[in-house]
C-alpha positions in Angstrom: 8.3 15.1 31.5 9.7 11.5 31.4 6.3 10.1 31.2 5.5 12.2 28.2 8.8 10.9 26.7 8.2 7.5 27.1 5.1 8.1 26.2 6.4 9.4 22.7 9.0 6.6 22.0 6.3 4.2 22.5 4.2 5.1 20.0 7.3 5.5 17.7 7.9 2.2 18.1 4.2 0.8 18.0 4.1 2.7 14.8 7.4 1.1 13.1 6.7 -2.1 14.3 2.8 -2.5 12.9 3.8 -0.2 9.7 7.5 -2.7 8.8 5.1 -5.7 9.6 2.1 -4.6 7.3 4.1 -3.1 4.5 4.6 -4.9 1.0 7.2 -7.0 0.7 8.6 -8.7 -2.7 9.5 -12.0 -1.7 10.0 -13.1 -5.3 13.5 -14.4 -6.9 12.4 -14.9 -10.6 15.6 -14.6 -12.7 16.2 -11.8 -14.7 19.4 -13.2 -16.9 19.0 -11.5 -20.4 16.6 -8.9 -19.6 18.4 -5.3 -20.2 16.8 -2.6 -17.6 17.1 0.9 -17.0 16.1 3.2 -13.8 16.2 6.5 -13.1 17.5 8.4 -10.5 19.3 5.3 -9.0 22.2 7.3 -7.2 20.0 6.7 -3.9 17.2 6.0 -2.1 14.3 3.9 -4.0 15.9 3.5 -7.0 19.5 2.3 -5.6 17.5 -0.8 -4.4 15.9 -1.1 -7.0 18.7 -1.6 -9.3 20.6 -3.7 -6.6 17.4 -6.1 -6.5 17.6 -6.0 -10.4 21.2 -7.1 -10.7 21.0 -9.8 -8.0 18.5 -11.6 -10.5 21.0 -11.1 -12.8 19.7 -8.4 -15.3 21.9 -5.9 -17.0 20.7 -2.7 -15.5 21.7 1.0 -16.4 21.6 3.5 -14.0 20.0 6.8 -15.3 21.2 9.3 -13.1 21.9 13.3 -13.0 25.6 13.0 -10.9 27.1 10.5 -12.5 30.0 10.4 -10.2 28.0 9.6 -7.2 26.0 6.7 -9.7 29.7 5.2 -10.3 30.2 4.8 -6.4 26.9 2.9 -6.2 27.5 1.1 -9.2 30.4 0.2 -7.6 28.6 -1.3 -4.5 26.2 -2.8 -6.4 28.7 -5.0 -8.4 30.1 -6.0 -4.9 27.0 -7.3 -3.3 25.7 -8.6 -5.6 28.5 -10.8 -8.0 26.9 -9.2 -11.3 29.3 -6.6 -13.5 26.5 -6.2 -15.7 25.9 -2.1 -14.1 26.4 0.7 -16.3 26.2 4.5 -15.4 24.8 6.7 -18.1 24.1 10.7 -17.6 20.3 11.5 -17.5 18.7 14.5 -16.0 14.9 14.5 -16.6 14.3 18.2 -15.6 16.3 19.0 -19.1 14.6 17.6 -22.2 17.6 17.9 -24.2 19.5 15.7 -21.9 16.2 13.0 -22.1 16.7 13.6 -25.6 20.1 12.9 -26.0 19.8 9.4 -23.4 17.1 8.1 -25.4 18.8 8.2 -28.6 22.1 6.3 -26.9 19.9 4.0 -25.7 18.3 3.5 -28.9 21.5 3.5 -30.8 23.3 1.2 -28.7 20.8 -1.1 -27.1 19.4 -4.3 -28.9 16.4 -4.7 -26.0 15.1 -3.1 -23.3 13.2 -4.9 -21.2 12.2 -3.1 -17.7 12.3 0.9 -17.5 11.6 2.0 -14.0 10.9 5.7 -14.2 12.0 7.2 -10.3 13.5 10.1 -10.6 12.0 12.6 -8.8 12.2 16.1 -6.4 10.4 17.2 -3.6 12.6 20.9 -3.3 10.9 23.8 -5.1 9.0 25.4 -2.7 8.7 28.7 -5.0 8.4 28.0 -8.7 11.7 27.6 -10.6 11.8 27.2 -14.3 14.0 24.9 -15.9 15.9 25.8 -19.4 13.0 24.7 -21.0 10.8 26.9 -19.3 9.0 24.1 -17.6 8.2 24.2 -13.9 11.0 22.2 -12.4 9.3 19.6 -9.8 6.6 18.6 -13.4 9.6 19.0 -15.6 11.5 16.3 -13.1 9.1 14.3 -12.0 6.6 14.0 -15.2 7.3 16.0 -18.2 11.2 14.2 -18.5 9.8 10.3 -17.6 6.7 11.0 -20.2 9.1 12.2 -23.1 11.7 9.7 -22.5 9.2 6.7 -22.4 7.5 7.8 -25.3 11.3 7.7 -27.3 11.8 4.7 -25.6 8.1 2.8 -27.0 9.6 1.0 -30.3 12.0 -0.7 -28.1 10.3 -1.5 -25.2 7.4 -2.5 -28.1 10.4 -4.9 -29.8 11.9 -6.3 -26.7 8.2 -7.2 -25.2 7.2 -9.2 -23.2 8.6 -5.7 -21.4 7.4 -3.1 -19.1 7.2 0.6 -18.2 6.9 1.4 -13.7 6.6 4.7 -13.1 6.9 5.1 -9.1 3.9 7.1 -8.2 3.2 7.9 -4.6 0.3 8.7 -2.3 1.3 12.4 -2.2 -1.3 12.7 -5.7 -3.6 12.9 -2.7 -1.9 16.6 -1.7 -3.3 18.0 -5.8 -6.6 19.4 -4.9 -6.9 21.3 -8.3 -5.7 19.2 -11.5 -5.5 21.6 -14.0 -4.7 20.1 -17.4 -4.1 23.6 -19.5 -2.5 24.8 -16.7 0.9 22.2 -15.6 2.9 25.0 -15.7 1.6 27.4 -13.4 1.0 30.1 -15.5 -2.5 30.5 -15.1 -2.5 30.3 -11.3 -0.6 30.4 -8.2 2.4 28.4 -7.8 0.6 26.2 -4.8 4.4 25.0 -2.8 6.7 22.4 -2.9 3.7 19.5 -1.6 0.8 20.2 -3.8 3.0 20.7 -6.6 4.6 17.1 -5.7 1.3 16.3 -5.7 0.0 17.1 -9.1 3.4 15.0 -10.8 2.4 12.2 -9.3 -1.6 12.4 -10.2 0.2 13.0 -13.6 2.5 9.8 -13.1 -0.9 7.9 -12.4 -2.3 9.4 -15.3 -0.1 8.9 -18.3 0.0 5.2 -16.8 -3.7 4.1 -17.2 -3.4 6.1 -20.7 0.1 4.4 -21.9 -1.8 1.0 -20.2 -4.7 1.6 -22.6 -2.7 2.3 -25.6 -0.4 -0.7 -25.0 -3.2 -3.2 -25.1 -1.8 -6.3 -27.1 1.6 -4.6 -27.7 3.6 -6.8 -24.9 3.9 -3.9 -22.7 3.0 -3.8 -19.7 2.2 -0.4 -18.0 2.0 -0.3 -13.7 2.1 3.1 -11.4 3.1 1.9 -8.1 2.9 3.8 -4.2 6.4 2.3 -2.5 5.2 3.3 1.0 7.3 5.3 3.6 10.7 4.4 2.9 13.5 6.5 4.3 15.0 8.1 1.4 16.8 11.3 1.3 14.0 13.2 -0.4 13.0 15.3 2.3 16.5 16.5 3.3 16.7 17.7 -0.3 13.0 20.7 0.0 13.9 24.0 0.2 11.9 23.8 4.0 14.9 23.0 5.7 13.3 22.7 9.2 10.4 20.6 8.3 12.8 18.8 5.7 14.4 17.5 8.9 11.4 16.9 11.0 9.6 14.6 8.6 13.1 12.8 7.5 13.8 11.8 11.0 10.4 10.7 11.9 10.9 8.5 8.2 14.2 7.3 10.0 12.7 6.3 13.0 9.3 4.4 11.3 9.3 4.4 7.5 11.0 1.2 5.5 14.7 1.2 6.2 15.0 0.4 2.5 12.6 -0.6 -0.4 10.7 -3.7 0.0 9.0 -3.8 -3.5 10.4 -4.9 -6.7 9.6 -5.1 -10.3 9.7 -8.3 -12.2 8.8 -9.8 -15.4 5.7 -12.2 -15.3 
């Protein structure tokens, strides 16, 4: 029994040693004084760090987040770590097109540039389908459906503001959609599949729209990049509706996955 247990632990610690070493890691410090950014779902996880990274190089940076209590608290630490007061909380739930609707346009109406929107946001918890007010499945209405309406509001400015650009945080997971139905996003044609394959298809979709906004940006200023951040220890899987597994696969995140994210965005 010990054996076996050592056994174990070594290869958890083979694996988080050779995965921390050979993962990405942004090294760069390029200033980002005057640039005005924006990313969603920055209450925790990837898109916490990212906006910390973002204010240390000295951007302006708006968190876009559904709880906008729990944003102020890490606004809050953000300012404190970093030195820059330049954080702002603003309400932003992309599983309810109304509420992209109604960002975009204070963003629009209040906002002279914009020069880095990091679409994040994103769910991994509807393992039977769930429609949101919209009718929309919720995981595409969360992870694709809101990011793809509230970029294409958010074009003329990014397009004004350029040199600017538009990350939409992918992940590997696009491997899990084994059926890509176009006509069919919603599930009303066939099955709902479960929480993974359904993760799956947003993110093929996140790829998607990217090389098609990429294409249709040529000579604009903006720049368009889908981007896989890796295993990084988030609280994503403690939020699926498979509680057990939810658990499983967090901890074994804890014990090898990035303790927190190691890429960052930056204008070139």
């Amino acid at each position: 029994m010990w054996l076996w247990i050592t056994g174990i632990i070594c290869v958890i610690v083979a694996v988080r040693v050779i995965y921390r070493r050979q993962s990405g890691v942004c090294t760069s410090k390029k200033s980002l004084d005057g640039k005005t950014t924006i990313v969603t779902g920055s209450s925790a996880g990837i898109g916490k760090e990212t906006a910390r990274d973002l204010a240390r190089r000295g951007a302006r940076v708006i968190l876009a987040c559904r709880n906008v209590q729990k944003a102020q608290k890490v606004a809050d630490d953000i300012i404190g770590t970093t030195g820059n007061g330049q954080v702002f909380v603003k309400q932003l739930d992309t599983s309810d097109l109304t509420s992209v609707r109604k960002f975009a346009k204070q963003i629009i109406d209040t906002e002279k540039e914009l020069h880095i929107l990091v679409n994040n946001a994103g769910t991994l918890s509807a393992s039977v389908k769930t429609l949101t007010s919209d009718g929309l499945e919720l995981t595409m209405a969360t992870n694709h459906f809101g990011h793809f309406l509230l970029t294409n509001m958010l074009l003329d400015l990014l397009k004004k503001s350029a040199p600017s650009r538009v990350i939409n945080v992918s992940s590997n997971g696009h491997y899990f959609c084994k059926n890509f139905v176009v006509d069919d996003l919603n599930y009303e044609k066939r099955p709902f599949p479960g929480s993974i394959a359904s993760y799956g298809q947003t993110k093929l979709a996140n790829i998607l729209f990217t090389v098609e906004l990429a294409e249709r940006m040529k000579g604009t200023g903006v720049t368009t990049n889908s981007i896989h951040p890796g295993a990084v220890n988030t609280e994503i899987f403690l939020k699926t509706n498979y509680k057990i597994t939810g658990l499983v696969v967090g901890f074994i995140f804890k014990l090898m996955a990035k303790v927190k994210l190691t890429f960052f965005y930056f204008l070139r």
